[in-house]
Phi, psi and omega in degrees: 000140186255113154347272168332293177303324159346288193299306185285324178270011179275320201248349150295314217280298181273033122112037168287141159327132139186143216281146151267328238215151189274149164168169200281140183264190166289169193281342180302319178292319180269338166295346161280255240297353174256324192277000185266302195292351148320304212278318180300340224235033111349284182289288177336269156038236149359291184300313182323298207293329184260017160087001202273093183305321187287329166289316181307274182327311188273335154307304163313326214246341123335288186309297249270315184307331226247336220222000000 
């Protein structure tokens, strides 16, 4: 399974960027993208602390989408 292709067609699908090339969003796009990864990696936190693999897991994988 391709990650990646996941990803991109997840963020195809909901009219996100993606980049060939490295470079910079609007400043409305990257202040969504620190309060989403804010909040996910929180949620991470949390799962860490309560031992909890499916949160640690459904948290990680939120970041990937997210990043």
């Amino acid at each position: 399974m391709d990650y990646n292709k996941k990803v991109e067609e997840f963020h195809r699908a909901f009219q996100r960027p993606v980049r060939e090339e490295p470079g910079f969003e609007s400043e409305e796009s990257k202040a969504l993208r620190i309060r989403l990864l804010r909040e996910e990696v929180d949620e991470l936190a949390l799962a860490l602390k309560e031992n909890d693999k499916l949160e640690v897991l459904d948290a990680l994988v939120d970041i990937q989408y997210i990043l």
